[in-house]
C-alpha positions, 0 to 999 in steps of 0.5 A: 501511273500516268506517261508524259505526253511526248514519251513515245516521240521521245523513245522513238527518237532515241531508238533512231539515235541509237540506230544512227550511233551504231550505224556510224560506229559501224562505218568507221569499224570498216574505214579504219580496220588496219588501226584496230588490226593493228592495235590488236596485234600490239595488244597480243604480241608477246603475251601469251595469256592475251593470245589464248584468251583472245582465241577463245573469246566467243561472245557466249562465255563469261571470263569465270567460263573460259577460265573454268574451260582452260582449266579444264583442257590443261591449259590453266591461266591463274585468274589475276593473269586472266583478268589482266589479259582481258 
């Protein structure tokens, strides 16, 4: 199989658009922090099952996990409330 002359230009300007788009996404995190402080706070204000789902959100687990590790703990969630929350 044979490659495009231009394929590594080609990869590695799109590596460094990506690069540049996580960069910015990164900055404007930090310039509008209180807007997402406060979307959030709107978002689980009031909402039990948003909050709790919120507070175990770790980056590792699957909702299918958390789901399983309240159910667990006694601290069920019914899965279409879950979902809905998440």
């Amino acid at each position: 199989m044979s490659t495009h002359p231009d394929t590594h230009e080609r990869i590695t300007k799109l590596q460094k658009d990506v690069e540049d788009i996580k960069e910015e996404l990164e900055d404007q995190w930090h310039e509008k922090r209180p807007t997402y402080e406060e979307r959030v706070r709107k978002a689980l204000e009031g909402d039990k099952n948003a909050t709790v789902l919120y507070l175990e959100i770790d980056g590792v687990r699957s909702i299918k996990e958390i789901e399983k590790d309240l159910a667990s703990q006694q601290r069920r969630i019914p899965t279409m409330s879950l979902w809905r929350a998440s």
